[in-house]
C-alpha positions as a Markdown table, in Angstrom:
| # | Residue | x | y | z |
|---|---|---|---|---|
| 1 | Unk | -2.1 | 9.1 | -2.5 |
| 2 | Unk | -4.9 | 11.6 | -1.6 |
| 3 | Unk | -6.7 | 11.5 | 0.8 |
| 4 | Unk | -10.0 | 10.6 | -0.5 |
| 5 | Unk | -8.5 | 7.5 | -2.1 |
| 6 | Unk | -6.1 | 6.5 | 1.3 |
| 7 | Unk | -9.5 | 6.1 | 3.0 |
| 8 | Unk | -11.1 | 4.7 | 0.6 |
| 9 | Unk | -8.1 | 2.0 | 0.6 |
| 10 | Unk | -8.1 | 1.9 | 4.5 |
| 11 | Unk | -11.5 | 1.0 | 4.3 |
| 12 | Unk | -11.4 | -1.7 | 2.3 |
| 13 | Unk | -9.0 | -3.3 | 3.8 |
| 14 | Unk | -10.8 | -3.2 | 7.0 |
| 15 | Unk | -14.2 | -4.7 | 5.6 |
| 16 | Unk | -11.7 | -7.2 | 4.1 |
| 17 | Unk | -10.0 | -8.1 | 7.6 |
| 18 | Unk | -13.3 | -8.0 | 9.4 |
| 19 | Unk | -14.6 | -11.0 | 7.1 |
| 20 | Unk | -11.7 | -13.1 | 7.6 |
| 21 | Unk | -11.5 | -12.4 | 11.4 |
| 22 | Unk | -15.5 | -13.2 | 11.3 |
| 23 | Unk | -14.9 | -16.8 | 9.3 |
| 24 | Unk | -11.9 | -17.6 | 11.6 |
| 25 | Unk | -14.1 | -17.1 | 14.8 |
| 26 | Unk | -16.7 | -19.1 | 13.6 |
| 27 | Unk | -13.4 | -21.5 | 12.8 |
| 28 | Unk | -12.2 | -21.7 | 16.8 |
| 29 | Unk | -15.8 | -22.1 | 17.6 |
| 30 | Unk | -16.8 | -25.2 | 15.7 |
| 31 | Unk | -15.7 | -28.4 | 16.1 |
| 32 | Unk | -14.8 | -31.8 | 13.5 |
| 33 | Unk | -15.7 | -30.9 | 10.0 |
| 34 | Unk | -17.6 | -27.9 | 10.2 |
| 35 | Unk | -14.4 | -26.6 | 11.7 |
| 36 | Unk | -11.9 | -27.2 | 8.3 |
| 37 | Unk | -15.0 | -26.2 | 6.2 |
| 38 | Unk | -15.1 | -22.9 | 7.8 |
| 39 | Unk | -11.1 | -22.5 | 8.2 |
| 40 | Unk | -11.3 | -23.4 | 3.9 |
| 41 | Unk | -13.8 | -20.5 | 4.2 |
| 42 | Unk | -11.9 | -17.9 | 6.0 |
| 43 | Unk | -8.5 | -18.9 | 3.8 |
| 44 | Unk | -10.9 | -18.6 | 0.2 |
| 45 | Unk | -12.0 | -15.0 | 1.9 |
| 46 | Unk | -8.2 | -13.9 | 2.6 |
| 47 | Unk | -7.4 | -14.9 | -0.8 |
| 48 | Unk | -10.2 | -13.2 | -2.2 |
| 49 | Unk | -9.7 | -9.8 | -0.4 |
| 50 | Unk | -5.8 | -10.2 | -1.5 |
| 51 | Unk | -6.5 | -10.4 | -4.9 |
| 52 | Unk | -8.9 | -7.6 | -4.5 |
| 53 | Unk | -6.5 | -5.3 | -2.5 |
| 54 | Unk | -3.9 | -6.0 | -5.0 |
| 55 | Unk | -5.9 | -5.4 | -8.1 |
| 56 | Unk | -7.1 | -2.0 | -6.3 |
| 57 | Unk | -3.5 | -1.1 | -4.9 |
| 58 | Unk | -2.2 | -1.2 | -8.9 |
| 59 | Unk | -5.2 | 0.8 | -10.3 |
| 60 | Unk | -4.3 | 3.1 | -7.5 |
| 61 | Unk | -0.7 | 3.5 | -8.3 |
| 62 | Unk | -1.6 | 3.8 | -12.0 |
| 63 | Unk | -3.7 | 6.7 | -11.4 |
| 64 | Unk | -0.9 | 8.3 | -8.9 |
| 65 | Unk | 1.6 | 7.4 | -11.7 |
| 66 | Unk | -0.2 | 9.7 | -14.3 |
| 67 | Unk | -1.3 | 12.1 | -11.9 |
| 68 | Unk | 2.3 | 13.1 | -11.5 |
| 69 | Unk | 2.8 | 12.8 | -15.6 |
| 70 | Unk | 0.6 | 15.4 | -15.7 |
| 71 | Unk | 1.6 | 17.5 | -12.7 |
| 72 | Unk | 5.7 | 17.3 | -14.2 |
| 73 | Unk | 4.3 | 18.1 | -17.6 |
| 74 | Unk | 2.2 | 21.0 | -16.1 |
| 75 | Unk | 5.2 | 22.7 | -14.2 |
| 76 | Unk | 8.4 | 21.6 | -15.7 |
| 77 | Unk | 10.1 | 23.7 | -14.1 |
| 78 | Unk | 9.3 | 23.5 | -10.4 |
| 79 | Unk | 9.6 | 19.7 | -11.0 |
| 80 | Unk | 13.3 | 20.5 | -12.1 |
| 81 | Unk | 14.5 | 22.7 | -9.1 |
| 82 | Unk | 12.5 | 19.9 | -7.0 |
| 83 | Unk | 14.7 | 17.0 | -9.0 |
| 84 | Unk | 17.5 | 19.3 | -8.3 |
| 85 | Unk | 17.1 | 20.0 | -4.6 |
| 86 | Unk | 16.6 | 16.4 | -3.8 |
| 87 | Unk | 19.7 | 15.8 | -5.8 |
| 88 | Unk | 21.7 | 18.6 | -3.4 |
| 89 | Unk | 20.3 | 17.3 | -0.5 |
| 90 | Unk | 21.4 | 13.4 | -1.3 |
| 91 | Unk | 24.6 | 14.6 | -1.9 |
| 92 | Unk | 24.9 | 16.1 | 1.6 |
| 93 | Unk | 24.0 | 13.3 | 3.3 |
| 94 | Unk | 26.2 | 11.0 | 1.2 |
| 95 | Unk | 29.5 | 13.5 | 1.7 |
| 96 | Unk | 28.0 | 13.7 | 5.7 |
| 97 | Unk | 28.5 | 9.8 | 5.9 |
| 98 | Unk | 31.6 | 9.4 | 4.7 |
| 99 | Unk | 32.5 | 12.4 | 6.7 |
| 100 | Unk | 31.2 | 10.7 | 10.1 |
| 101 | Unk | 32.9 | 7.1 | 8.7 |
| 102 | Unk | 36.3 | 9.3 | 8.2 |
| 103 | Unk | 36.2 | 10.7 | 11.4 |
């Protein structure tokens, strides 16, 4: 995720915490039914900024998804030897395991 969009996220999810923490203060601090009409509050507000981190969280993955459509389309190539390191590199650690389990 850049960077740009991993604060913007962070962010978010902050302002989002910071409302619920706010309702569930005002929660501990009342008393009878002002209490469970402020704890329905806080609980409608975590639902809220749930659904709105999710929703953001998927656009966010869809963008990072074609992002890297285009980046494998634009360097086929480097994306291969990449695909083909990691490949080499799993392989170690697989043979490595058994090799430890073994001895």
């Amino acid at each position: 995720m850049p960077a740009s969009l991993t604060k913007t996220f962070a962010r978010d999810i902050e302002d989002a915490l910071d409302d619920v923490m706010r309702d569930l203060k005002r929660a501990s601090e009342a008393v009878g039914e002002d209490a469970e009409e402020t704890l329905a509050k806080a609980a409608a507000a975590l639902t809220r900024a749930a659904q709105a981190l999710t929703a953001e969280a998927k656009a966010h993955t869809a963008d990072l998804a074609k992002a890297a459509q285009a980046e494998v389309k634009q360097h086929p190539i480097a994306t291969a030897a990449a695909i083909a390191s990691a490949a080499a590199a799993l392989v170690g650690v697989v043979i490595a395991a058994r090799h430890r389990k073994a001895g």
